[in-house]
TIBA-801057 format. One line per 5 residues: their letters; for each residue z, x, y of C-alpha. Coordinates in steps of 0.2 Angstrom, whole numbers, plus 5000, padded with zeros to 4 digits. Example, Ala and Ser with C-alpha at 12.3 -4.5 7.8 and 13.67 -1.06 7.14 Angstrom:
<sites>
as	5039:5062:4978 | 5036:5068:4995
</sites>
This chain:
<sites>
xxxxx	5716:5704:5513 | 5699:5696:5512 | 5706:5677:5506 | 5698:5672:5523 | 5680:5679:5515
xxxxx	5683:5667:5501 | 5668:5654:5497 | 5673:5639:5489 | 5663:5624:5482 | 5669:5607:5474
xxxxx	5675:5608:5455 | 5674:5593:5442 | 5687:5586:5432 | 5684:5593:5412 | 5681:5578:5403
xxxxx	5675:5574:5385 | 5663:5588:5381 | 5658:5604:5372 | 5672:5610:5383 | 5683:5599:5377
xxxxx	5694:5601:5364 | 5706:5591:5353 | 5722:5596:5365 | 5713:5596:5383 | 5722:5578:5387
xxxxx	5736:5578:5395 | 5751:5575:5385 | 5766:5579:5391 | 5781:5583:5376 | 5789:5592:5364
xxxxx	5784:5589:5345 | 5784:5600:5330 | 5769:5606:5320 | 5775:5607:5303 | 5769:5622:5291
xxxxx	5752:5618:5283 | 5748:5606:5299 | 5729:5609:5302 | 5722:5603:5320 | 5704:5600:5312
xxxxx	5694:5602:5294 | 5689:5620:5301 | 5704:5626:5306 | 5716:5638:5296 | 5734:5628:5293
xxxxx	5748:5634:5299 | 5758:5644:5289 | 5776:5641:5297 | 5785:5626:5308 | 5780:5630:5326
xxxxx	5788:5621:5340 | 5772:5615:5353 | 5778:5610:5371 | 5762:5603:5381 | 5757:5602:5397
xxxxx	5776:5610:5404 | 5775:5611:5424 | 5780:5627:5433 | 5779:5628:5450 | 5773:5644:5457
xxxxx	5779:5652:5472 | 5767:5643:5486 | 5772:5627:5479 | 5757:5624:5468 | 5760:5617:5452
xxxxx	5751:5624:5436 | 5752:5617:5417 | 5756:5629:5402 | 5756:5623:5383 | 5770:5634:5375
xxxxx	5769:5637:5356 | 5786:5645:5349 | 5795:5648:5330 | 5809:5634:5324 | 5823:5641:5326
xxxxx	5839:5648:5338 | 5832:5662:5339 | 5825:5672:5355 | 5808:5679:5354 | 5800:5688:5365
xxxxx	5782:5676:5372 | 5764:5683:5372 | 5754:5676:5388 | 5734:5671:5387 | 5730:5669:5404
xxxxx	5712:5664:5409 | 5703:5648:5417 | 5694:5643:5398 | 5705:5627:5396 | 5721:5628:5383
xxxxx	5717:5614:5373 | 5696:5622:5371 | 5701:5631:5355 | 5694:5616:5344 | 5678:5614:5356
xxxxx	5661:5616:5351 | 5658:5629:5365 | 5670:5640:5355 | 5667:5634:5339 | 5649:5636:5343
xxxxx	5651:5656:5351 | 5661:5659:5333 | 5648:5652:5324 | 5632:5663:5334 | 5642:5681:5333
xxxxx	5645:5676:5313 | 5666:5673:5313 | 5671:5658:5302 | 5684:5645:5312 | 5696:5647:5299
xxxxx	5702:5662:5305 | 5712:5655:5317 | 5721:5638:5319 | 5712:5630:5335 | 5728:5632:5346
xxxxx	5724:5649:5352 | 5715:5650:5367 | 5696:5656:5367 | 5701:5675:5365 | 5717:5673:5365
xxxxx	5731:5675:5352 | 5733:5664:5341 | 5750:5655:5338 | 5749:5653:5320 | 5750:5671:5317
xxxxx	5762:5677:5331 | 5773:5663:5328 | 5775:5667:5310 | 5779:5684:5315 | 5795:5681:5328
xxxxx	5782:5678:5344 | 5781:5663:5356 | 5763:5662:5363 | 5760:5652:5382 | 5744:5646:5386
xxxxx	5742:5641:5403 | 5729:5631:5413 | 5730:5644:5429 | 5729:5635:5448 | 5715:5626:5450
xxxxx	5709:5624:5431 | 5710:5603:5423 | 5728:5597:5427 | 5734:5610:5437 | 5735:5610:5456
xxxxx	5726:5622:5471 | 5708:5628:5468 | 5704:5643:5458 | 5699:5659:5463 | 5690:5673:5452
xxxxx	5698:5689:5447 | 5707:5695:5461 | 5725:5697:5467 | 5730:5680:5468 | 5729:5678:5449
xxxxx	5742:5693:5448 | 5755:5685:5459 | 5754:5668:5450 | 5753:5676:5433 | 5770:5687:5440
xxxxx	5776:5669:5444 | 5774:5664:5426 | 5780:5679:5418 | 5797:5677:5426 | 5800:5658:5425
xxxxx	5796:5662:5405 | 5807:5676:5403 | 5823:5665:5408 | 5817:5653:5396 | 5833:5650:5385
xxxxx	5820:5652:5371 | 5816:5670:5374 | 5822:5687:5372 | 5816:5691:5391 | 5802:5701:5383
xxxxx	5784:5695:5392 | 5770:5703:5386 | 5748:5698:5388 | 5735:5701:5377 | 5716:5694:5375
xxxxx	5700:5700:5378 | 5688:5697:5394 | 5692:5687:5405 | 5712:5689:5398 | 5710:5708:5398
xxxxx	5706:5707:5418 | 5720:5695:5423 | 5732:5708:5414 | 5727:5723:5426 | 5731:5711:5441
xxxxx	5746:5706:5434 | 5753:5722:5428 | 5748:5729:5446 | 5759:5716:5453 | 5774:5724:5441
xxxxx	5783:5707:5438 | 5803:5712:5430 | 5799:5702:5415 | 5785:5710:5409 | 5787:5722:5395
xxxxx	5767:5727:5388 | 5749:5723:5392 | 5735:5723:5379 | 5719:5724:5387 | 5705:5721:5375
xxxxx	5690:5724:5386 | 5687:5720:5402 | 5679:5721:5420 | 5690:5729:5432 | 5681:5729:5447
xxxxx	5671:5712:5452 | 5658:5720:5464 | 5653:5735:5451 | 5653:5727:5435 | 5652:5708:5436
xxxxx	5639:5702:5453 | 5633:5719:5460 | 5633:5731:5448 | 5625:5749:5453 | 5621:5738:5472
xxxxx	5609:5726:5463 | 5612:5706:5466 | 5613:5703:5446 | 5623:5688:5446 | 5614:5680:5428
xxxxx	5632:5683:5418 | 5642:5679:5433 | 5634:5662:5436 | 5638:5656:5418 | 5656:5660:5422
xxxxx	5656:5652:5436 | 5647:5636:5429 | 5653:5635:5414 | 5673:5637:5418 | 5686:5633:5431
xxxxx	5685:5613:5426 | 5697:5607:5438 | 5700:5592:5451 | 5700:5604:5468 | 5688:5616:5473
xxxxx	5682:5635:5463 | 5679:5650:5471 | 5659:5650:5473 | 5657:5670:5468 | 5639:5669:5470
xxxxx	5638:5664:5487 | 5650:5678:5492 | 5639:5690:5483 | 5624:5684:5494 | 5635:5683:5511
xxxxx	5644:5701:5506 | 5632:5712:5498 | 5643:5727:5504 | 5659:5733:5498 | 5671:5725:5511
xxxxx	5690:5716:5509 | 5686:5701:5498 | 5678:5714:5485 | 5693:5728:5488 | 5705:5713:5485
xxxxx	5694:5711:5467 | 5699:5729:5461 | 5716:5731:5453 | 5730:5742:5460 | 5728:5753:5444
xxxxx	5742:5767:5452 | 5755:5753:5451 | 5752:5749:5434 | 5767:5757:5424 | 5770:5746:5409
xxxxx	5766:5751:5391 | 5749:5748:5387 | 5738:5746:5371 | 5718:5747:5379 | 5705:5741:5367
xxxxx	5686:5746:5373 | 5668:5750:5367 | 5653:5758:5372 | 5643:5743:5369 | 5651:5731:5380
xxxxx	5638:5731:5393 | 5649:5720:5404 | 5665:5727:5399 | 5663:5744:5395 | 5661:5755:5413
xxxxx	5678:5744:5421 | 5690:5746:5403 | 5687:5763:5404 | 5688:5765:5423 | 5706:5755:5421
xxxxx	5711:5767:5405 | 5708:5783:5415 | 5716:5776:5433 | 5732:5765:5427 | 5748:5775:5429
xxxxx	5756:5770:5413 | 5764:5787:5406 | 5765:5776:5388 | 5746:5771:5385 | 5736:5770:5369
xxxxx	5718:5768:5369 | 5707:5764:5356 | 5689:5765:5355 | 5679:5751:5342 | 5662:5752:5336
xxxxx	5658:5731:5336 | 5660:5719:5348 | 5676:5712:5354 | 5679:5696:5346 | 5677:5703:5329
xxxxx	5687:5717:5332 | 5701:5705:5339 | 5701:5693:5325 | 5702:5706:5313 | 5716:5706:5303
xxxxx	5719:5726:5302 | 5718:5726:5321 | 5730:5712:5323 | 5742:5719:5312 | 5741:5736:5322
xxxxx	5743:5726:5337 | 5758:5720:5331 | 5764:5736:5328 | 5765:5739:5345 | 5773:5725:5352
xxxxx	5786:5726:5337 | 5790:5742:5344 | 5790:5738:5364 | 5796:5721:5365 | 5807:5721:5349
xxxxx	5813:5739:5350 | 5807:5743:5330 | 5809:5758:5325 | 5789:5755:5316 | 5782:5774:5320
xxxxx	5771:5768:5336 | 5776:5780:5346 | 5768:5792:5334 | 5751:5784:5335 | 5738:5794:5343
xxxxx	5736:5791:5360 | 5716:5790:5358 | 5708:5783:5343 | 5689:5783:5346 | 5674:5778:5338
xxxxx	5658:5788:5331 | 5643:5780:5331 | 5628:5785:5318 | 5617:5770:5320 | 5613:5772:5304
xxxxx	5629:5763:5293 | 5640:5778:5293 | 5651:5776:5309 | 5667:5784:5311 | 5680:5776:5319
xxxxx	5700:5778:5323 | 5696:5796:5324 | 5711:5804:5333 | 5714:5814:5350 | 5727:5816:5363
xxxxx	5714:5810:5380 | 5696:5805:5382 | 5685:5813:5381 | 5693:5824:5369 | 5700:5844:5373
xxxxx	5684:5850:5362 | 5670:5842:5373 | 5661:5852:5387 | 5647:5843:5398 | 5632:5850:5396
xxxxx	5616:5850:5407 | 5600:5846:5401 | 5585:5848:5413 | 5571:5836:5416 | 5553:5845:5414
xxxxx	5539:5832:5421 | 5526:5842:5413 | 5530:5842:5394 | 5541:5825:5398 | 5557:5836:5388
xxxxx	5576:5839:5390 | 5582:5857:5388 | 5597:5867:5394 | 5588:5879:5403 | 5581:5871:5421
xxxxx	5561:5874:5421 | 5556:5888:5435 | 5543:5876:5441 | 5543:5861:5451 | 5534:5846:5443
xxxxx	5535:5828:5445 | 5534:5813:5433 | 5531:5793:5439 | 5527:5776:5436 | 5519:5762:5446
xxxxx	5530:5747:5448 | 5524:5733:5440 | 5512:5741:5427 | 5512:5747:5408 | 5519:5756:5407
xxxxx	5533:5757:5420 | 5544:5771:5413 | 5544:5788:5410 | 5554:5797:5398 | 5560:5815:5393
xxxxx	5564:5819:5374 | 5576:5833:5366 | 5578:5837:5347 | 5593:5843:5339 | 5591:5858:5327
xxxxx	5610:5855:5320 | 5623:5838:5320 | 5629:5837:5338 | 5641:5824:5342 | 5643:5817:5361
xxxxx	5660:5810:5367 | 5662:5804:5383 | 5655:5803:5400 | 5636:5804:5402 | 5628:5805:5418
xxxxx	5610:5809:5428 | 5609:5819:5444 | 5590:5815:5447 | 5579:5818:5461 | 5569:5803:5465
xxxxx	5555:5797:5479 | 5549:5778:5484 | 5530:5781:5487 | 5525:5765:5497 | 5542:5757:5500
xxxxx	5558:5762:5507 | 5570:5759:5492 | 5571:5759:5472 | 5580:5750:5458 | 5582:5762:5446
xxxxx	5588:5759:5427 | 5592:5771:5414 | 5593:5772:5396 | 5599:5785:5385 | 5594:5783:5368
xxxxx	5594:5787:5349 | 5577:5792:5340 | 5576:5795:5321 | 5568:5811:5316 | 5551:5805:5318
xxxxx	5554:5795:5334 | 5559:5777:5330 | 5573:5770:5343 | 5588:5766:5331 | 5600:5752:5335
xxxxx	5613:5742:5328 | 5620:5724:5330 | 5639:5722:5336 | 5642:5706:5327 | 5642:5701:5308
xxxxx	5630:5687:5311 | 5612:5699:5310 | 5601:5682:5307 | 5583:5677:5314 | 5593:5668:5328
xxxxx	5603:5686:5333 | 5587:5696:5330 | 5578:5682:5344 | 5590:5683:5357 | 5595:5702:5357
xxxxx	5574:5707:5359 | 5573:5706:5376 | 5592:5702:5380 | 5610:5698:5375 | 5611:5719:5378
xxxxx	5632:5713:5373 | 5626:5708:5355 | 5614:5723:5349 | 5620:5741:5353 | 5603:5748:5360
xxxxx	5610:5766:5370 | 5622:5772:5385 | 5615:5764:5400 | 5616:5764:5421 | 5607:5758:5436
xxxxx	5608:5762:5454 | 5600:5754:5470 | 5595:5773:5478 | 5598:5765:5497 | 5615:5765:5489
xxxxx	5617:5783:5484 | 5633:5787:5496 | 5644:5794:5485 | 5665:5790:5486 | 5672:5806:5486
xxxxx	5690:5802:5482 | 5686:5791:5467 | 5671:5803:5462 | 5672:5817:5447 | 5660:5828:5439
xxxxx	5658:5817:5427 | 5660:5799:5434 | 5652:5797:5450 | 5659:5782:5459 | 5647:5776:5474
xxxxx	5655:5769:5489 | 5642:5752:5490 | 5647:5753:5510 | 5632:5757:5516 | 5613:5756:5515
xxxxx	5601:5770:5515 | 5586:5766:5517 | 5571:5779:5512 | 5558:5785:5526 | 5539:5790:5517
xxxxx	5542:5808:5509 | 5559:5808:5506 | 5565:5817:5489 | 5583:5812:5488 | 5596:5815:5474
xxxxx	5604:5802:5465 | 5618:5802:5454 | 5620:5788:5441 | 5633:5786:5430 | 5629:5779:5412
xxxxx	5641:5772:5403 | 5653:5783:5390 | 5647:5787:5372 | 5652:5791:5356 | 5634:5797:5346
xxxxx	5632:5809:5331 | 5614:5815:5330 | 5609:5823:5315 | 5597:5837:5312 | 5580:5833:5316
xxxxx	5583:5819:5326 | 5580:5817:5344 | 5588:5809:5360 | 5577:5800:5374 | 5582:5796:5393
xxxxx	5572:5782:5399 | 5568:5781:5417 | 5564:5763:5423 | 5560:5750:5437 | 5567:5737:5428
xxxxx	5582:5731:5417 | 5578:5743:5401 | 5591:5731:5391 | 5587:5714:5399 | 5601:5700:5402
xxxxx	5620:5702:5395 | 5621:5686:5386 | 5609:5674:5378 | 5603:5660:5391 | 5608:5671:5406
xxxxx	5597:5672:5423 | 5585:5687:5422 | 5589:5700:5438 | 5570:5704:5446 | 5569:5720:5454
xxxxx	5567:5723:5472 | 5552:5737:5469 | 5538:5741:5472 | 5525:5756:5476 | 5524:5770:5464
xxxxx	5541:5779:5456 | 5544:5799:5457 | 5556:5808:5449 | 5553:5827:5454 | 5561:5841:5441
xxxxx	5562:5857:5442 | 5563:5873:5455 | 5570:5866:5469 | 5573:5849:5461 | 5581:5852:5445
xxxxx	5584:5835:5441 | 5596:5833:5425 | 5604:5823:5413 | 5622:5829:5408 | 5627:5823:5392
xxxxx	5647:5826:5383 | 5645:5839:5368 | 5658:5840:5357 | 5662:5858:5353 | 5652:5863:5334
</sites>
């Protein structure tokens, strides 16, 4: 099932560090942290006795041996345990890394202890609530055995491994559940797949859910920048790491190894409490993609207008998080169950957002998708598709190297949902395209609005996000697509999210006009009257790199773009309107 595709490369041992953290050594015990115990200056005390077991061996079922810190309430009392599974080391909470990413995005420290995981739960709060929380270094990862792997199926059978040796603990109620963001959201849809007994609720808080699409290859392109941080800047461990990069250089079609990446999301049953964004531009396209595949029958998702570590942190959200595991793993009669099943977000991009606005599904009942035709000649959107063919272009490599098509709205129109292009496109002097998309938000007299996910909107913030670090400034709803890899996967496809297959190539012969469909990722955009909304048509990254320091993706283009609209190439952008 592709294991034998696997690249791997030598690992190093995490030593002191920016990665090191005041807990990284290893110290196997027991030992309790009295209430108003505080790790570090920083650091909030804890407000409650927590028992704190370190560096506990459990062998998983090939024999490897992995380490997990375990972080319970004092007490006879069964509880049910919270699991944080990721490579980032257990004892990193205190690092600089961390404490240096809280301080760029504008969180204080002292919202959490330092015992939680980086974007994980933290113990001080759960344990004060009846919760235990485990931490675990996963195979491969400082003191633990075997050599890591990244994202895949293996992760879900030793996480299934974990979950049952903890639920037989004589501490807990036999209640498992997961929770964190990234990296933690994406182990939980392997693991849930994998359907260990013991586990009772997943809480995925924005994640990839399909390596090949969202992490190294995204719309067929080899834009490994974000993915070659991950792999350099994690999985410290004394055997080997899976070396993701090399396989997206050998494998640059979908084959086992990638199908192996994608979680079974039909055998995904438990209850589940997804947490997404449009603004993610790692994240958003695979938490959606898990929300609207996973077979859970009881599944909440909610839909922020931030970025994910504030929104985790947050206190209101925590608490409503705890609202659902008090009602799943505890059996509370708390009114969960009467939560909407869809709380999303509106943006504005001008300081009125809406958010936790209520429906039964997304998009919601009331939104129909709606066509609006390119016209090369006045360079504008409309919903009637121009009688006459006409074609608009750029030449790679000059300025500029986009074109663009405009609409105004004479009334507020909201979009909700899944946007998506069907253009008709032609390489003049070249054989393929990159194409990338952007679907923006003008004012009333043109000016592109945008807004910053983070509270930290410094000189520093506004720096990085120019050109860059699209996860930290919300800029628009975008996509790309490698036009050699057009082929569309019909069983995965629907009218509003096209799916490509990334099995094949394609390649374009002088004088082919062929049609494209690009799926842009989900919205949630009121546009008041007057004001205008832009699709940008580009040869190169519109929103640059994901996160400050990343590698920059260059283009494979060259020659002149052409997008043909109208008559026979009624080339369109379809965009979610909710009903007025």
């Amino acid at each position: 099932m592709g294991d034998d595709q696997k690249v791997f490369t030598p690992s190093q041992p995490l030593e002191p560090g920016a990665r090191y953290g005041i807990l990284s050594g290893f110290e196997p015990g027991t030992r309790t942290l009295e209430a108003g115990f505080q790790i570090a200056p920083p650091f909030m005390p804890l407000p409650v006795d927590i028992v704190f077991e370190k560096d506990v061996p459990v062998t998983l079922r090939d024999g490897v041996t992995i380490h997990v810190d375990v972080f319970r309430p004092v007490g006879s009392e069964k509880v049910p345990v919270i699991v944080a599974w990721s490579p980032y080391g257990k004892g990193q909470g205190t690092s600089a890394s961390v404490m240096g990413i809280f301080g760029m995005v504008g969180l204080d420290n002292d919202i959490v202890s330092g015992l939680a995981k980086f974007e994980g739960p933290d113990p001080a709060y759960w344990c004060a609530r009846g919760y235990a929380i485990c931490n675990p270094d996963i195979r491969g990862v400082v003191d633990s055995e075997g050599d890591s792997v990244v994202w895949d199926r293996q992760e879900g059978r030793d996480c299934y491994d974990l979950i049952e040796w903890l639920g037989v603990q004589d501490w807990c109620t036999g209640k498992v559940a997961m929770s964190g963001t990234s990296y933690l959201a994406v182990s939980q849809w392997f693991t849930a797949a994998e359907q260990p007994p013991h586990l009772a609720a997943i809480n995925p808080w924005e994640g990839v859910s399909d390596v090949y699409r969202d992490l190294v290859l995204r719309g067929g392109m080899p834009d490994t920048g974000f993915a070659e941080q991950l792999q350099n800047n994690s999985y410290w461990g004394r055997g080997q790491r899976e070396d993701i990069l090399a396989e997206a250089e050998r494998y640059p079609l979908v084959n086992d190894l990638w199908e192996n990446k994608i979680p079974r999301f039909d055998r995904i049953t438990v209850p589940a409490y997804v947490v997404a964004s449009y603004s993610n531009t790692l994240h958003t396209a695979g938490t959606f993609r898990a929300w609207r595949r996973m077979a859970s029958e009881d599944k909440w998702l909610r839909i922020h207008n931030s970025q994910e570590w504030p929104d985790y942190y947050d206190e209101a959200n925590t608490e409503d998080l705890r609202r659902f595991f008090d009602h799943v793993l505890k059996g509370e009669d708390n009114g969960w169950e009467r939560t909407p099943r869809v709380r999303y977000s509106l943006l504005d991009l001008e300081g009125c957002d809406r958010v936790n606005v209520p429906a039964d599904q997304f998009p919601p009942a009331d939104v129909t998708s709606t066509k609006y035709y390119l016209d090369g000649r006045s360079r504008t959107l409309a919903t009637a598709a121009p009688t006459d063919g006409a074609t608009a272009g750029y030449t790679v490599g000059a300025n500029p190297d986009t074109v663009s098509f405009v609409t105004r709205f004479d009334r507020e129109t909201v979009l909700v949902g899944y946007p998506k292009a069907h253009l008709w496109v032609e390489a003049e002097g070249h054989d393929d395209m990159d194409l990338f998309l952007l679907v923006q938000k003008l004012d009333a007299h043109g000016t592109p609005l945008q807004q910053f996910t983070v509270p930290n909107q410094g000189a520093l913030i506004q720096d990085v996000t120019e050109r860059g670090a699209s996860i930290l400034r919300y800029k628009g709803s975008d996509g790309r697509l490698r036009v050699s890899m057009r082929h569309l996967d019909e069983k995965l496809s629907t009218e509003d999210v096209p799916a490509h297959s990334f099995d094949r190539v394609e390649k374009l012969s002088p004088g082919d006009v062929v049609d494209v469909e690009i799926d842009l990722l989900p919205v949630g955009l009121t546009f008041y009257p007057g004001e205008q909304l832009r699709l940008v048509v580009s040869g190169r990254s519109l929103l640059g790199t994901m996160m400050p320091g990343n590698r920059e993706y260059v283009p494979a283009n060259k020659g002149r773009h052409i997008v043909h609209t109208g008559g026979e190439y009624a080339s369109y952008l379809q965009l979610p309107v909710k009903n007025a």
